[in-house]
TORPATOR-489285 format. One record per residue: y, x, z of N, C-alpha, C, O in turn. Coordinates in steps of 0.02 Angstrom, whole numbers, plus 32768, in hexadecimal, padded with zeros to 4 digits. Each point is the difference from the previous one (the first is absolute). Layout:
<nodes>
YXZYXZYXZYXZ
...
</nodes>
This chain:
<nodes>
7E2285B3805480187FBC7FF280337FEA80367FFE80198038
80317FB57FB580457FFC802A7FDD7FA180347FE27FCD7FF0
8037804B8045800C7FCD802B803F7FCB7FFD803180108023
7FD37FB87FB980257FD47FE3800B7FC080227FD97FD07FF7
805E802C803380227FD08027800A7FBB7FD8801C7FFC7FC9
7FD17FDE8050800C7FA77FCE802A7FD2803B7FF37FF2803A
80417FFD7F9D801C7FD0802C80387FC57FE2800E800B7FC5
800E7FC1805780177FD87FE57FE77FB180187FD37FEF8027
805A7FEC7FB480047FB880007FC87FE57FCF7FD77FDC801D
801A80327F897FDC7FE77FCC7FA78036800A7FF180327FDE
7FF97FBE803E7FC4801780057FD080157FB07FE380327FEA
802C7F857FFC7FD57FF17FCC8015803D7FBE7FD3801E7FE3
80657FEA8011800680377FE37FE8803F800C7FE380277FDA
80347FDF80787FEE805A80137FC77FFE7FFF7FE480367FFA
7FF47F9580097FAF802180057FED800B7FCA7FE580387FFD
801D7FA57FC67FE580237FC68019802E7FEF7FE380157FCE
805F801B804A8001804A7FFC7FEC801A80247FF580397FEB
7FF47FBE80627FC4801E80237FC9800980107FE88023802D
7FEF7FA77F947FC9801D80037FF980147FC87FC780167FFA
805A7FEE7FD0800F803D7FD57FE7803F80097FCE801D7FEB
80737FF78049800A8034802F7FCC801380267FEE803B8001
7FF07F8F80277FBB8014800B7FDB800C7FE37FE280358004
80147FA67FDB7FBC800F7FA48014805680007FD6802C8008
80727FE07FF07FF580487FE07FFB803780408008803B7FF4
7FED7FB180437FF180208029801B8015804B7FEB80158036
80537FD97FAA80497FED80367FE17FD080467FDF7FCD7FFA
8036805280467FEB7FE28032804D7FCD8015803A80148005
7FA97FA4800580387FDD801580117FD880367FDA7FD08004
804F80318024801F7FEB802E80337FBC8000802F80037FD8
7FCB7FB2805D801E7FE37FE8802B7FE9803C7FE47FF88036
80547FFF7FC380307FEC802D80087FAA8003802C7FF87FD6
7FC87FDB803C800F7FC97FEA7FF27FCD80337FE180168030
802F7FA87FD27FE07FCB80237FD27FFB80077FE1800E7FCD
7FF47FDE806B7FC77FE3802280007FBD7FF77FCE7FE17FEE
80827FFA80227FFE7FA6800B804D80067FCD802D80297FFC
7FC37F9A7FE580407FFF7FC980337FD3803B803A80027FEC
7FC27FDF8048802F7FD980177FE98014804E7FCA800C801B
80777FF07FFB8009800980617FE77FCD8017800E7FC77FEE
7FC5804B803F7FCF7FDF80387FC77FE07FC47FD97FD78018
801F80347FAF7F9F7FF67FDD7FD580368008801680347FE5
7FC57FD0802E7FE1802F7FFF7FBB7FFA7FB87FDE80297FE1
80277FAA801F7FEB801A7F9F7FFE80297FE58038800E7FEA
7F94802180017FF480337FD680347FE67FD87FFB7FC47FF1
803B805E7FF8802C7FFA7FBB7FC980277FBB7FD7802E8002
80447FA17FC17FD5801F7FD17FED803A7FEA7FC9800F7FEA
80878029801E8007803C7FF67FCE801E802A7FDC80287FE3
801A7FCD805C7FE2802780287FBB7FF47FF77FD9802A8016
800D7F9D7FC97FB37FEA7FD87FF680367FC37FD180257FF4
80637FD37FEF7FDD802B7FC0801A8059800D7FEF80367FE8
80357FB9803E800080587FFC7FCE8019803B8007803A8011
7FD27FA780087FC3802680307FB77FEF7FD97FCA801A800C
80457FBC7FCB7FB77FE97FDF800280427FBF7FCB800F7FE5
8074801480087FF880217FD27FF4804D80278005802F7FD8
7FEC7FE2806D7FED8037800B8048800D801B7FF080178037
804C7FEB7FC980418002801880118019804980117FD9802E
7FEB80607FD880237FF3806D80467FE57FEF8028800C7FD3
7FD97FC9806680307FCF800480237FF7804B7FE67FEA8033
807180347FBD801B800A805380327FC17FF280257FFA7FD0
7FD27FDD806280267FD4802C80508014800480158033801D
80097FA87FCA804D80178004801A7FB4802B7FE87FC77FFE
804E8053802480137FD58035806380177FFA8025801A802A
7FE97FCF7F92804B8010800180107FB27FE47FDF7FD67FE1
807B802E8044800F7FB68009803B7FE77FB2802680297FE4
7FD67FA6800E80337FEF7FC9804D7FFF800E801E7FDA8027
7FF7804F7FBA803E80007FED802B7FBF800F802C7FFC802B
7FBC7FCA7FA180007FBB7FE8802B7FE680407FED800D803A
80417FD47FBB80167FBF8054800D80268032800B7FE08034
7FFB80747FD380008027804B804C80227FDF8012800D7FC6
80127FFA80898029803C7FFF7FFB80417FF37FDA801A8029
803E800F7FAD7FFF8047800C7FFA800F80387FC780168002
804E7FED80317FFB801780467FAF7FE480147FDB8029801C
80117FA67FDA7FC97FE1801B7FB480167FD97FCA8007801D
804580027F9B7FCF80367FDC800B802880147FD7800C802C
8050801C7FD07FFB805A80247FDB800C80287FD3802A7FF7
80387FA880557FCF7FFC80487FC97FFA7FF87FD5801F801F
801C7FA07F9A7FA8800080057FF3803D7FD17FCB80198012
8050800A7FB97FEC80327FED7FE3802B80197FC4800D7FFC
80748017802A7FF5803180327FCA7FF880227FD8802E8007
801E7F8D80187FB97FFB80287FBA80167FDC7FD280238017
80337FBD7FAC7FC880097FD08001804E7FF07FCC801F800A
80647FFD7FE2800480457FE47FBA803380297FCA800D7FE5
8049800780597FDE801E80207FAA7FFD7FFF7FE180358006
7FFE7F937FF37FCE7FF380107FCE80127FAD7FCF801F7FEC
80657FB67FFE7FE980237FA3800080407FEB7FD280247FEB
807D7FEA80227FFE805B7FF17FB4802780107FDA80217FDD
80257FC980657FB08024802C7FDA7FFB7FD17FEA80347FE6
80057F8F80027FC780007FCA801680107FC07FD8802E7FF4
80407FCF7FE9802880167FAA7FEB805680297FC37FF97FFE
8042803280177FF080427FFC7FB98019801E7FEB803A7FFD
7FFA7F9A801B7FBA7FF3800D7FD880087FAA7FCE80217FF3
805D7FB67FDE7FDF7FF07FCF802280347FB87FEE7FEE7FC8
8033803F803A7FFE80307FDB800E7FE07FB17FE27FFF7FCB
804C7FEE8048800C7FD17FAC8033803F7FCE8036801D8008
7FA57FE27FD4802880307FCC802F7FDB7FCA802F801F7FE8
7FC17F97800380227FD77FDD80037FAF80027FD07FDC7FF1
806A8010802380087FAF801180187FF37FB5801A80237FD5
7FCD7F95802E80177FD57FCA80187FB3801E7FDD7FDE8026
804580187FCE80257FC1803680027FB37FBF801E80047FCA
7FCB7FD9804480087FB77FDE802F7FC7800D7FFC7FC67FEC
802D80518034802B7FBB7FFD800A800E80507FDB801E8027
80727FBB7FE47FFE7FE380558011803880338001803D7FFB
800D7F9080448008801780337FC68037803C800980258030
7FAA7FBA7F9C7FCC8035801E8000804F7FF97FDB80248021
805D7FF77FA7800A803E7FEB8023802B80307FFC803D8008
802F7F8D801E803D8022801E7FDC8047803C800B803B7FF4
7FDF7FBA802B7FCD802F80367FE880317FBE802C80257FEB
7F9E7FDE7FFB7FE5802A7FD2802280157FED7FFE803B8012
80367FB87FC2803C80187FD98022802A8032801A80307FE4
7FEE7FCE8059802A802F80297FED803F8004801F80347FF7
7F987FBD801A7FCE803280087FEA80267FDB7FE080328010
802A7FBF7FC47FF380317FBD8032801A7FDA7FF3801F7FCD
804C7FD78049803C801E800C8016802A802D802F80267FF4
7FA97FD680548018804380307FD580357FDC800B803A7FF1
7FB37F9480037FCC80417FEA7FF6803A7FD87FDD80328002
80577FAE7FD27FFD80167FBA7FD27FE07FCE7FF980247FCE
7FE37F9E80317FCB7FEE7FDA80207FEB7FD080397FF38012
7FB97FFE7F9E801F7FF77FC17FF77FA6800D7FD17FE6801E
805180037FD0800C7FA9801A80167FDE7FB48039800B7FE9
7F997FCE7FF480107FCB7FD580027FAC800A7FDC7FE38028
804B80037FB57FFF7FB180057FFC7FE67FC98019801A7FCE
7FC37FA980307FFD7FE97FD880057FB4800E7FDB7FDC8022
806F800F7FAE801C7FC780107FCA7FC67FC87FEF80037FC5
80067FCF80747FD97FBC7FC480307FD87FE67FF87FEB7FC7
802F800A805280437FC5800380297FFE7FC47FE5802B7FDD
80527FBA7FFC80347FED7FE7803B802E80138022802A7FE3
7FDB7FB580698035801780147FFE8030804B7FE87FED8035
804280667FBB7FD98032803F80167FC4803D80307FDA8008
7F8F8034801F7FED801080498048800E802C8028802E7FF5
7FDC7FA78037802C803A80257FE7803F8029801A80377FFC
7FA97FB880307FDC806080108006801A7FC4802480317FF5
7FAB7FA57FCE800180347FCE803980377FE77FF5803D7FFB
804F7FA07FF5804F80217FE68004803A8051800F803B7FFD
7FE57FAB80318018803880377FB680397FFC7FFF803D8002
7FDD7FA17FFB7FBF805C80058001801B7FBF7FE380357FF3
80467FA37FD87FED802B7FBC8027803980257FD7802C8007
80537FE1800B80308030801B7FD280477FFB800380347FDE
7FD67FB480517FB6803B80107FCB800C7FD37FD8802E8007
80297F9B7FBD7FBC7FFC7FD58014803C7FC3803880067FE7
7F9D8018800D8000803C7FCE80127FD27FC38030800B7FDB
7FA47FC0802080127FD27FCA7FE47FBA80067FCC7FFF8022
80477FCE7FCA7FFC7FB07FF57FE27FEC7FD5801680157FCB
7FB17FBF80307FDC7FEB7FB6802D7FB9801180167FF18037
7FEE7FF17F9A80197FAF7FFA7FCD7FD77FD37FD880247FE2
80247FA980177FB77FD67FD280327FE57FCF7FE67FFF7FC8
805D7FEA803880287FD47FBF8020802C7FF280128032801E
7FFE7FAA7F8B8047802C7FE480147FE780147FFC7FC67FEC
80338049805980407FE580048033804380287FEC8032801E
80527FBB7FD68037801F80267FF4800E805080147FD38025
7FD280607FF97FFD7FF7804A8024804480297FF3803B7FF7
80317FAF802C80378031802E7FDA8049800F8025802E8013
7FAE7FDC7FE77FE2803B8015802080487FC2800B7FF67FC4
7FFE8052805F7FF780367FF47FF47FFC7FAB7FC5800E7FFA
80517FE87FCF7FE880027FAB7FD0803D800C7FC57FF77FF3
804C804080237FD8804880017FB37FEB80247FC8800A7FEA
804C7FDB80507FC27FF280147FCB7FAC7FEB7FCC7FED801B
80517FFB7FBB7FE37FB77FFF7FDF80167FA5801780157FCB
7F9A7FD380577FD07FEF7FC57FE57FC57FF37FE37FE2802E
802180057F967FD87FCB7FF77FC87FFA7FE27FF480077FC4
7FDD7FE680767FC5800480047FCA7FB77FDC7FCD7FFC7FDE
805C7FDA803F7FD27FC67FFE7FED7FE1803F80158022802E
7FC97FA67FE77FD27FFA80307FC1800F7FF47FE07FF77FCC
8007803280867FA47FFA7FE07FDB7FD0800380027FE28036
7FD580087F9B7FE77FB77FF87FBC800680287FEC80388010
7FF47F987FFE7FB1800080027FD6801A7FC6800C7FEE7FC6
7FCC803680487FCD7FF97FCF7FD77FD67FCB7FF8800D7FC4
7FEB7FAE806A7FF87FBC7FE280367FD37FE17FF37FC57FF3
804A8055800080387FDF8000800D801C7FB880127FE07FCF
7FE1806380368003800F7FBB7FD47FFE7FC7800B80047FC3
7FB27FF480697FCA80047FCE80117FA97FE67FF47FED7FC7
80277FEC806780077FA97FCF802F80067FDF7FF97FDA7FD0
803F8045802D803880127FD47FF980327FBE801A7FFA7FC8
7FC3802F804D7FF8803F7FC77FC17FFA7FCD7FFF800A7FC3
7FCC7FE2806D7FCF801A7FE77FDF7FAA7FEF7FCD7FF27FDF
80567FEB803A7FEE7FAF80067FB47FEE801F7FE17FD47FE3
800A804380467FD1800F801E7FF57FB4801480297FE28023
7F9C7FFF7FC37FD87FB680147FE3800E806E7FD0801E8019
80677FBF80027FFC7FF080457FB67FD880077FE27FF67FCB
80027FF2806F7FD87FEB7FFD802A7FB2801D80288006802F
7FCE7FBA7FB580237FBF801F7FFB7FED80337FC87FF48018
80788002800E800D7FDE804C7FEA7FB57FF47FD57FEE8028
80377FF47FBC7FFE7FBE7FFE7FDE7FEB7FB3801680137FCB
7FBE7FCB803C7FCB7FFC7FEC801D7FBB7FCF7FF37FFB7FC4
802D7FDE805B80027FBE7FD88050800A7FCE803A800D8012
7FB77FEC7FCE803E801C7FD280107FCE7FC6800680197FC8
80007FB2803C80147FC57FDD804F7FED8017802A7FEA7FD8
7FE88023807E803C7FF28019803D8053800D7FF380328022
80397FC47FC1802D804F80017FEA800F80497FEB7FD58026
801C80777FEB8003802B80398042800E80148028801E7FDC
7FE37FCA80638042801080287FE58047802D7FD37FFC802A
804680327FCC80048041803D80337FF9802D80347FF27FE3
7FD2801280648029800D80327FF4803380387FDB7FFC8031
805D80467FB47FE98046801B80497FF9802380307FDC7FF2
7FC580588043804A801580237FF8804180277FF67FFA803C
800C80467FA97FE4804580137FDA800980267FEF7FC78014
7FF6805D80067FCF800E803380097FDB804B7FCD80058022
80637FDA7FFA80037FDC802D80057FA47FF580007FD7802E
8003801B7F9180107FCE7FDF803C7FC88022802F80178020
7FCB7FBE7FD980437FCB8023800B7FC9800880007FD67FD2
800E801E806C7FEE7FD0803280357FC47FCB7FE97FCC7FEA
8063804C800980277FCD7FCF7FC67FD17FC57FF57FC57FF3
7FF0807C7FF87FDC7FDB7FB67FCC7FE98027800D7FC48004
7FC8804480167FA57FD6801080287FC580277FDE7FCF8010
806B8031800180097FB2801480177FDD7FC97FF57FC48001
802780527FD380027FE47FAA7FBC7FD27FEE7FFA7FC47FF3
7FD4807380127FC27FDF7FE47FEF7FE6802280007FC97FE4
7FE6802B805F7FF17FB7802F80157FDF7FE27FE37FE37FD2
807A8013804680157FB67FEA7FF07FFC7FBD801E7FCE7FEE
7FC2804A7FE07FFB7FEB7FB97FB7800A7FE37FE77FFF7FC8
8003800980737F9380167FEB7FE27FC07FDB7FEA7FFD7FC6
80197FE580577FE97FAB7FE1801E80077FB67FD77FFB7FD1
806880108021801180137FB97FEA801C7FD67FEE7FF17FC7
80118044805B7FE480537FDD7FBD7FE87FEA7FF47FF97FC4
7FD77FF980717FD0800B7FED7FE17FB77FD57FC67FFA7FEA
807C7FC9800F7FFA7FD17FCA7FF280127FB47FE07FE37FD4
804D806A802E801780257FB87FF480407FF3801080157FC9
7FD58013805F7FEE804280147FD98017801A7FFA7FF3803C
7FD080407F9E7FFA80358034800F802D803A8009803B7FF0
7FFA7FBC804080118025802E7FE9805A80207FCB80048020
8055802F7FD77FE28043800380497FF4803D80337FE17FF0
7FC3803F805380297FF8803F7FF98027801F7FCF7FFD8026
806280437FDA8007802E803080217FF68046803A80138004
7FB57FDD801E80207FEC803880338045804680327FF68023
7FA480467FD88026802580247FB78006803D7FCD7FE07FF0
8032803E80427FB98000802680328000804C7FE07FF68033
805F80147FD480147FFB803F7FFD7FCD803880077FC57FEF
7FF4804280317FE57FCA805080377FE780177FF97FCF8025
804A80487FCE80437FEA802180037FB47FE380177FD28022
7FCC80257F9180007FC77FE77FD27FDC7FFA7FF67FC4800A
7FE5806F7FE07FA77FCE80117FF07FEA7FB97FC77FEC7FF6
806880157FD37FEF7FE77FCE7FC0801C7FDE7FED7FCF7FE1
7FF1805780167FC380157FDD7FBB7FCC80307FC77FF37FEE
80537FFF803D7FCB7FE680357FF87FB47FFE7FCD7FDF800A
808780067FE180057FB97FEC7FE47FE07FCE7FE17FCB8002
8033806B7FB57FF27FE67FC27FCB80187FF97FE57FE47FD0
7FE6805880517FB67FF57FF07FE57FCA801A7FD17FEC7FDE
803F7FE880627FD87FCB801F801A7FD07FCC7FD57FD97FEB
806580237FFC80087FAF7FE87FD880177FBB7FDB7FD17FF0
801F80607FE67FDD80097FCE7FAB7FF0800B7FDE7FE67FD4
800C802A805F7FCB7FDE800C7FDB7FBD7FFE7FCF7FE77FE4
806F800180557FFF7FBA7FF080027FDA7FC37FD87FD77FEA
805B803D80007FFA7FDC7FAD7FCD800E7FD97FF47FD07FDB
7FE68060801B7FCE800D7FE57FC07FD880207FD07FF77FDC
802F7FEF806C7FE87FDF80267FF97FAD7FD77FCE7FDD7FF4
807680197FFE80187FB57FDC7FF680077FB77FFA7FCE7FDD
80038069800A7FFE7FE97FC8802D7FDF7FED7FE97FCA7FED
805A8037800B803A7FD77FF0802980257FAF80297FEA7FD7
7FBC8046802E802C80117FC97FE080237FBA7FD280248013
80317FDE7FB87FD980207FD8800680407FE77FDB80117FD2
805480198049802580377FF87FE3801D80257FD67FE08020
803180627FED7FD8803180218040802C8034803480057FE1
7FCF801B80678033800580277FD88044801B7FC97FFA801B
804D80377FDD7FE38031801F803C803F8024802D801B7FDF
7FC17FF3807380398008801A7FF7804D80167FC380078004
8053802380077FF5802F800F803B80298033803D7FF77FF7
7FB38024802880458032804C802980367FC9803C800E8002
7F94800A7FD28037802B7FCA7FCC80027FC77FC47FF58008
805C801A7FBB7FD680187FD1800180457FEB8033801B7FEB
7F88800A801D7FE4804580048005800A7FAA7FFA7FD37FD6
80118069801E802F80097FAB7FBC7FEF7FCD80127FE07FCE
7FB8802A80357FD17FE77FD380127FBE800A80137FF37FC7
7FF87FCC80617FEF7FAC8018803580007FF380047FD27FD8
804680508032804C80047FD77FF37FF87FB580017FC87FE6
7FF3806A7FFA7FE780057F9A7FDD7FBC7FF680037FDC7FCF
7FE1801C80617FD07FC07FDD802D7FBB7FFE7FFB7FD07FD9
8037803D8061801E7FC2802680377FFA7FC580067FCA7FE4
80208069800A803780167FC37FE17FE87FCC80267FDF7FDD
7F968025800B7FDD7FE07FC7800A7FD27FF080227FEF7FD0
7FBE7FEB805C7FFA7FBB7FF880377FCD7FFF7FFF7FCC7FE0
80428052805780257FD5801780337FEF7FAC800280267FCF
80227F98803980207FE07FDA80487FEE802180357FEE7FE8
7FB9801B804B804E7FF2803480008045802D7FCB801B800E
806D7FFE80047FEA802D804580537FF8802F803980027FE8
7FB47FF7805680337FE3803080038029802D7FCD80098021
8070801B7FEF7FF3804A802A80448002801780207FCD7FF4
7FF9805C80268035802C8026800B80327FB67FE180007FCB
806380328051800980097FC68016805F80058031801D7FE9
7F937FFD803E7FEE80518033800780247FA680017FEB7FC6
8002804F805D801580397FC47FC780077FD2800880067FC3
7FA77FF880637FD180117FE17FFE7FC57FD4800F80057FC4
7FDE7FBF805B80017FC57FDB80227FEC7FD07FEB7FE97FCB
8047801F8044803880047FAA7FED80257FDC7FEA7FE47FCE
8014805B80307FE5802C7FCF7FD67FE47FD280107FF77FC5
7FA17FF6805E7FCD7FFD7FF980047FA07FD27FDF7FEF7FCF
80477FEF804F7FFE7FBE7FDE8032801B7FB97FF47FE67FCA
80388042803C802F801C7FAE7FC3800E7FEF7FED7FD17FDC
7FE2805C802A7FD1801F7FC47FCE7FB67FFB7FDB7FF97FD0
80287FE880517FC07FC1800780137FD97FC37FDB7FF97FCF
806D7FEA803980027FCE7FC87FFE7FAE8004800B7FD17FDA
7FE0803D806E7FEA7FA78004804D7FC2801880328017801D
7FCC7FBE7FD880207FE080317FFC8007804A7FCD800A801F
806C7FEF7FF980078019805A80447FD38025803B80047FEF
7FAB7FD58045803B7FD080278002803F80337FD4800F8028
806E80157FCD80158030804680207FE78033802F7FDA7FF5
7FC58030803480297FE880558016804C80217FDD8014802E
805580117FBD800180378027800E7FF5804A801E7FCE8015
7FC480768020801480018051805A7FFD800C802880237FE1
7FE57FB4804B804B800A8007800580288032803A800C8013
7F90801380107FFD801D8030800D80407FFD801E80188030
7FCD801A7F93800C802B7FD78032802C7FFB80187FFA7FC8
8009803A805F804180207FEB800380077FCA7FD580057FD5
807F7FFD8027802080087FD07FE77FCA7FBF801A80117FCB
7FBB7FB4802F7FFA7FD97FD17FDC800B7FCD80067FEB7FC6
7FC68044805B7FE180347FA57FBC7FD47FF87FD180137FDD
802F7FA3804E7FC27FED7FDD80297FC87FB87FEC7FED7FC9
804C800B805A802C7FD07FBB801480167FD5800F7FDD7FD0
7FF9806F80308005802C7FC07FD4800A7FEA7FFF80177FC7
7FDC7FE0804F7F9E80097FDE80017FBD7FD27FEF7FFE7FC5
80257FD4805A7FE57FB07FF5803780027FC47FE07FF07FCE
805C801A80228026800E7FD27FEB80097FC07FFC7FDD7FCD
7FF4806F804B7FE680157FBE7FBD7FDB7FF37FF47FF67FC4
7FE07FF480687FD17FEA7FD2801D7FC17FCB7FF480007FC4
80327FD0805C80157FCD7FDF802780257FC27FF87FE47FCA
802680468036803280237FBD7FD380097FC8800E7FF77FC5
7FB4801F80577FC480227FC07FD87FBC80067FC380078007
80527FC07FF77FC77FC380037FAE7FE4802B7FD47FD67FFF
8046806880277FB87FE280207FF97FDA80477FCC7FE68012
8073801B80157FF47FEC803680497FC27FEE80287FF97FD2
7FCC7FE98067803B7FB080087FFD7FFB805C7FD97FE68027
807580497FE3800680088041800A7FBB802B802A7FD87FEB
7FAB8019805A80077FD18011803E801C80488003803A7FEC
80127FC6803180317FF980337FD27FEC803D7FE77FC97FF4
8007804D80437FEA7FFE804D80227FD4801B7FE67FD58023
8072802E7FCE80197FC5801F80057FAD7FFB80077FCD8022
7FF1804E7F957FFF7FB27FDE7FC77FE77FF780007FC47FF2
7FB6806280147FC17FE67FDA7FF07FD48031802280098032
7FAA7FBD7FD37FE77FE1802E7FC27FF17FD57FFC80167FC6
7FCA7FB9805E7FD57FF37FDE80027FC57FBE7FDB80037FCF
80517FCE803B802B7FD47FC67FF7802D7FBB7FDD7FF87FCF
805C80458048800A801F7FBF7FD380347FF37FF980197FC8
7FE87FF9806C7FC480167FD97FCF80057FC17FE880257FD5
801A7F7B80517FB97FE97FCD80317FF37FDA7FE47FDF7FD4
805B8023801A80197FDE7FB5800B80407FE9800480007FC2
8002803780577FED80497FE37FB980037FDA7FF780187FC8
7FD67FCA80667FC47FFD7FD57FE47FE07FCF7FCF80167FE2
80577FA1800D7FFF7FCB7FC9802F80307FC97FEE7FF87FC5
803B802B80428029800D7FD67FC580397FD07FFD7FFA7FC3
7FE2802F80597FD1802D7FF97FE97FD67FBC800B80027FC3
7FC37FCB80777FD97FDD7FCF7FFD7FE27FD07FCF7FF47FDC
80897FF4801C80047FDB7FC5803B80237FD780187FDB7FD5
800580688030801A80287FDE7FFB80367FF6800C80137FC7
7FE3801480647FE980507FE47FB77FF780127FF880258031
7FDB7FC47FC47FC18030800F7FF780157FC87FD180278007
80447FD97FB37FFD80227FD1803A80317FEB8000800B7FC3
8034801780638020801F7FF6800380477FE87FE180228029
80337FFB7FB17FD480437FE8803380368016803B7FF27FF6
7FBC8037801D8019803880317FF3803D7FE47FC680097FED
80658027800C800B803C7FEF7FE980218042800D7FE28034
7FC280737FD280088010803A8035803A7FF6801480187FCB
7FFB7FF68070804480317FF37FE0804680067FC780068018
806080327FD17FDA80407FFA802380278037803880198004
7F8D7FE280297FF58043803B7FEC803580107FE27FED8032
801680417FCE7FE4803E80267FB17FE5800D7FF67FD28027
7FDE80477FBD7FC27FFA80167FCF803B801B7FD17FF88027
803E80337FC67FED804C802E8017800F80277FEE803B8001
80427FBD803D80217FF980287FD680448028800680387FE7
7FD87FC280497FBE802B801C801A80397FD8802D80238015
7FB57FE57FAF7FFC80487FE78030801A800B7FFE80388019
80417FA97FDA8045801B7FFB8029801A802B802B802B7FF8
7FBF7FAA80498003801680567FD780467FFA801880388005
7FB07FB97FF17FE480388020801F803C7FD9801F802B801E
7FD57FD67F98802A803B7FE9802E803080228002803E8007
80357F7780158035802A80108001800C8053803280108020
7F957FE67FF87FE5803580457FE0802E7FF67FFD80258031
7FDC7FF27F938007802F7FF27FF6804D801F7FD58021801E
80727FE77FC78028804D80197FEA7FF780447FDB80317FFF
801E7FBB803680107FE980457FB17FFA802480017FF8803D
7FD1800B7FAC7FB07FF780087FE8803B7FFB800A80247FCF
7FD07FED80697FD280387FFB7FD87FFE7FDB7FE77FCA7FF0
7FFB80887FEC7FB87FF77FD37FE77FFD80347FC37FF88004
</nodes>
């Protein structure tokens, strides 16, 4: 059985092809964050679920591209190079699979002096910039959209994204979730923002909580990081109100939602208010529901507004702007909900839903019996 390198930016994808990979026997290795942001030391989520699934998991310490000089990446490269290399041949990797991002760049080298067979697999709209420069080295590219993307035609497959498991069983199989919120007379608002969630949106809902929870259910992913504190804020003030008794709606807050408490959260919800990340788009096209998007402006190259685009093109999302939103227009974002689309009927768009199999297929050739 082959020793299989994991690495990348989108976690949530590569893991359900690695423990695949593990299921079938494949031993796996993961390259990735410890802390999603400089100076938290917060377990990042990736590094939660890929050690709870049995995963060895190496610490990568390479710097972003993003805002630096060429000259000034190179230096920290180089610094990093050495100390990793040591370990990447410690660990006998016979096959990397890379997810997105600037976390590839080290691995990707390394499995290029080595000779190791190197795939990517783009989540995005639009390529990556690591991604377009290591395809260089990648035997081949999976992509998740039909769309036009600069990479190699010889080497670019379209794969799909890999979904969750629970994600598909509420989509495919329509699988009865068990209910987050119990009182169900008032619509369900969801507010997710990937695995680190966002500090922009949970200040949306403050200034507009008294609202929300005038007219809504509340399901609130807040993000679990300490730089902001928000998971720590809105569990105490959720307390309190439940303390007062002020509202008749039900507010339940959570640091992230784990993919079973996700399916359930996707169930129920009637609104969903998010960022507008590769997985998440995908996953709200096959959903169907109404969605107020706020993409990151922080984002190279703009691929969360090409996300947010297309959702609005196929009807499901109504891009809000970071620069322009405030809490004002918020809540008149949310009256508009209430008194014009909450009955809006939505086509879901047709995606790739085997994604997994299709990856793995085409590693393949490249896997030891």
């Amino acid at each position: 059985m082959a020793r299989i390198g994991f690495t990348g930016g989108h976690h949530t994808g590569a893991l359900v092809v690695a423990k695949e990979l593990q299921r079938q026997g494949h031993t796996i290795i993961w390259f990735g964050h410890r802390h999603s942001m400089t100076g938290d030391k917060t377990d990042s989520e990736e590094y939660r679920q890929v050690t709870a699934a049995g995963i060895e998991f190496v610490p990568l310490q390479v710097p972003r591209f993003f805002r630096l000089s060429p000259f000034v990446y190179g230096a920290r490269l180089l610094k990093a190079w050495l100390p990793f290399y040591r370990r990447w041949q410690k660990e006998k990797i016979d096959l990397l699979l890379g997810f997105g991002g600037y976390l590839m760049v080290l691995p990707a080298l390394a499995s290029f002096f080595d000779r190791v067979p190197f795939f990517i697999h783009e989540q995005t709209r639009i390529a990556g910039r690591a991604n377009y420069w290591l395809s260089f080295l990648a035997k081949k590219v999976f992509v998740s959209w039909p769309t036009n993307y600069p990479y190699d035609p010889k080497k670019t497959v379209y794969t799909g994204l890999p979904l969750r498991p629970a994600f598909l069983d509420l989509i495919q199989k329509k699988r009865k979730f068990p209910p987050l919120v119990k009182k169900t007379t008032y619509p369900t608002l969801l507010v997710t923002a990937g695995k680190q969630g966002s500090h922009f949106i949970n200040l949306l809902i403050r200034d507009n909580l008294d609202f929300i929870l005038s007219h809504f259910n509340l399901i609130h992913q807040t993000g679990r990081t300490e730089k902001t504190g928000d998971y720590r804020f809105f569990s105490r003030l959720r307390e309190r109100l439940i303390k007062e008794k002020k509202y008749s709606t039900e507010y339940l807050v959570y640091p992230y939602l784990d993919d079973e408490v996700m399916a359930s959260a996707y169930a129920q919800a009637d609104l969903i208010v998010s960022r507008s990340g590769a997985h998440t788009s995908y996953e709200l096209a096959l959903l169907a529901k109404p969605a107020l998007v706020i993409p990151a402006k922080f984002v190279p190259r703009n691929e969360q507004v090409e996300n947010a685009r297309f959702l609005v093109e196929i009807g499901v999302g109504r891009l809000l702007d970071e620069d322009e939103i405030d809490g004002a227009k918020f809540k008149e974002e949310l009256k508009r909900f209430l008194h014009q689309e909450k009955k809006r009927n939505i086509k879901k768009y047709p995606l790739i839903l085997d994604a997994q199999k299709r990856i793995i297929e085409q590693l393949k050739p490249c896997l030891k019996a």
